[in-house]
N, C-alpha and C positions, 0 to 999 in steps of 0.2 A: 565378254568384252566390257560389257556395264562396272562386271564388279573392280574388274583392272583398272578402270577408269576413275572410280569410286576410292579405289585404294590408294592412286596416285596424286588426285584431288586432295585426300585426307593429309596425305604425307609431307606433300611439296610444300607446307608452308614449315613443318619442321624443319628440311633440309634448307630452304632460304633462310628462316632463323639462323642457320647453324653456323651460314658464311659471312653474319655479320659480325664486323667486328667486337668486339668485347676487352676490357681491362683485362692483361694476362696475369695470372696469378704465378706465385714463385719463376719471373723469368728469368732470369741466370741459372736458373736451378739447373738445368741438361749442360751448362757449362762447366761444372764441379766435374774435379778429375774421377774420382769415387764417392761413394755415398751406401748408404746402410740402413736396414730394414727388417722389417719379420713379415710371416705370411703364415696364411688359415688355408684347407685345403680341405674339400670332401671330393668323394669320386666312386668310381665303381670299380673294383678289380674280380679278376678274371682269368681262367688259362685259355690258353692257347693249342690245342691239341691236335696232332697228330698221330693217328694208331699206326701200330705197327705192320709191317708189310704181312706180319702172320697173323694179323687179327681175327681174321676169319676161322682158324685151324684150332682157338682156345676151344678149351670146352669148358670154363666159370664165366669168364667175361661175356656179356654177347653184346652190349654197346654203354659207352663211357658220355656223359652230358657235364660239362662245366657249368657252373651258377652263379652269375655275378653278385658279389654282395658290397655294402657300404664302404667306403673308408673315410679315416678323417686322418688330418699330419698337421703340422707345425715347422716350420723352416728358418731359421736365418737369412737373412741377405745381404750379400756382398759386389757391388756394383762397382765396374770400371768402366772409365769411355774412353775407349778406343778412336773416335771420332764424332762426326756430328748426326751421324743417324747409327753408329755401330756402340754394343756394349759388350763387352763379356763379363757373366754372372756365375756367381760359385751360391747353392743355396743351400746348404747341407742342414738336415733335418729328420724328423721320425716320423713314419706312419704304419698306422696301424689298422689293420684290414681282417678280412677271410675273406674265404672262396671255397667253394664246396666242389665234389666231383660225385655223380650222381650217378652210380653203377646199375648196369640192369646183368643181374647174375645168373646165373642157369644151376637148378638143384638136381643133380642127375644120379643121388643116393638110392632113390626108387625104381619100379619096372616104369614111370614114366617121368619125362623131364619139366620141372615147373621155372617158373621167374617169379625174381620177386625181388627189389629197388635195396641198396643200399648210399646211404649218404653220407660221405666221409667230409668233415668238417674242418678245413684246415686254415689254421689260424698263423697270422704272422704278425711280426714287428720290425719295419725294417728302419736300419740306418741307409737315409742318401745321400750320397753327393754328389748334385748335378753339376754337371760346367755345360753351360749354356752359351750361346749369339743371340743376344737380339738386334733384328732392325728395328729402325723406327720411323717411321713416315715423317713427312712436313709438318710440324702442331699445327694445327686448327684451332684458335682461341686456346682454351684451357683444358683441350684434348687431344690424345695422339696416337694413332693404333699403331698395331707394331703386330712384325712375330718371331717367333723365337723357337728354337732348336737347337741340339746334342743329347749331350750322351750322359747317362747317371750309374755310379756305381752302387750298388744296391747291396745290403747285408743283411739275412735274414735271421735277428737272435731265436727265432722261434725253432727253425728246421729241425733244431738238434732235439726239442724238448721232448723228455717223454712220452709215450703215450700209454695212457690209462687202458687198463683190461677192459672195461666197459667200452673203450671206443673202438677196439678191434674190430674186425682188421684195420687198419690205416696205414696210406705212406709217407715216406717222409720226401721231404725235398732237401735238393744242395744250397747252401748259406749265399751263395754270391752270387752274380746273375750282373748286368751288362744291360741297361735301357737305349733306344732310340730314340726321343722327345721328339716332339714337334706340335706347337701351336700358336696361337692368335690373342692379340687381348688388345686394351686402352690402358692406359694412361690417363687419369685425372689431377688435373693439378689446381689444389686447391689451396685457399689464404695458407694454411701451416704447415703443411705436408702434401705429398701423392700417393691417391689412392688409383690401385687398379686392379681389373678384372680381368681374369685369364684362364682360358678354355686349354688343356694339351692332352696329345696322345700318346701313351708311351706302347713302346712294343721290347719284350726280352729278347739276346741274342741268344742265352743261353739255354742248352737244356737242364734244367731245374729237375725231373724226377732219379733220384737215388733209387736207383735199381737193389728189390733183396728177394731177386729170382720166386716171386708169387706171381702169379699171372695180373696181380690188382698193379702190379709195374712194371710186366713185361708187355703188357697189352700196350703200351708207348713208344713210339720212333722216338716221338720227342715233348716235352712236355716246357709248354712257356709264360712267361705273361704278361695280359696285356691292359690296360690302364686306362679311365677316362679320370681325368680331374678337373676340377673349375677351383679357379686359388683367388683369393682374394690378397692384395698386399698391401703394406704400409709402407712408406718411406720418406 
């Protein structure tokens, strides 16, 4: 209870800070019919898996781990206002990622059955194009949260790329895939431009693994993916 106390103590003088007035920077700015930007993006991507209902009956596969890894992307943006707290956004852009699938295999060549990890490394490049809503809260001085949701068409030029004999086995994925967005950020509005910071989640509709009858893709109902990113933006 002390340290609640301690923490609310420290705090409250920021949030009083925050309600006092201040000179607003670019105000007409949320007034403009449209307006235009770019953005910076890292995140983590990831699948989404589902085995299959005979996963138990294979006899190579014995269990499948996804591995989230880095990304980073670049975007466009295209701002319209619909209203006084609504926007709709188009931000089309590239990123670029991997995600690994980390097989535990069963060797059953011998009179006994061993395991032993393989790690298939797959890499992508995707073109997006988001169409987004955002709301936007009341500004507060020279800030304003907001959040924002839809839907992104995603193209993956990687899926088709060959793959090198040394990476065998590996699967591929299908090129096109269907996101769900949804997240949170501010709004900063500063003397020349606004800057903001934006946390989203993406989840795939689609199933993404191209089936070629090995058990490294039949061991899948369904294979998807799913996305954490923090964007920063200019505008």
């Amino acid at each position: 209870m002390k340290k609640l106390l301690l923490i609310i103590f420290i705090l409250l003088p920021v949030f009083i800070f925050a309600q006092k007035s201040k000179p607003w920077n670019k105000e007409f700015y949320d007034k403009s019919p449209y307006h235009f930007g770019f953005s910076f993006s890292l995140g983590l991507l990831d699948f989404a898996t589902i085995n299959a209902d005979n996963f138990n009956s294979l006899d190579t596969v014995y269990s499948i781990e996804g591995i989230a890894k880095p990304t980073f992307g670049a975007n466009m943006v295209t701002n319209l206002r619909l209203s006084n707290n609504w926007d709709l956004r188009c931000t089309p852009g590239l990123l670029f990622g991997q995600r690994d699938l980390n097989y535990l295999l069963a060797d059953v060549s011998g009179s006994d059955t061993s395991f032993y990890r393989h790690t298939m490394k797959i890499e992508s490049t995707f073109l997006q194009v988001p169409f987004l809503i955002k709301y936007r809260a009341v500004r507060l001085n020279n800030y304003r949260p907001y959040v924002i949701f839809g839907a992104t068409y995603s193209i993956d030029f990687a899926a088709r790329k060959k793959i090198k004999p040394e990476d065998q086995p590996k699967i591929r994925l299908n090129r096109q895939d269907i996101l769900l967005e949804a997240g949170f950020g501010i709004d900063y509005y500063l003397p020349y431009f606004k800057f903001s910071t934006e946390i989203r989640f993406s989840y795939g509709l689609l199933n993404i693994v191209n089936y070629d009858n090995t058990q490294y893709t039949e061991a899948f109902k369904r294979l998807g993916t799913k996305m954490v990113t923090f964007l920063i933006y200019f505008e």
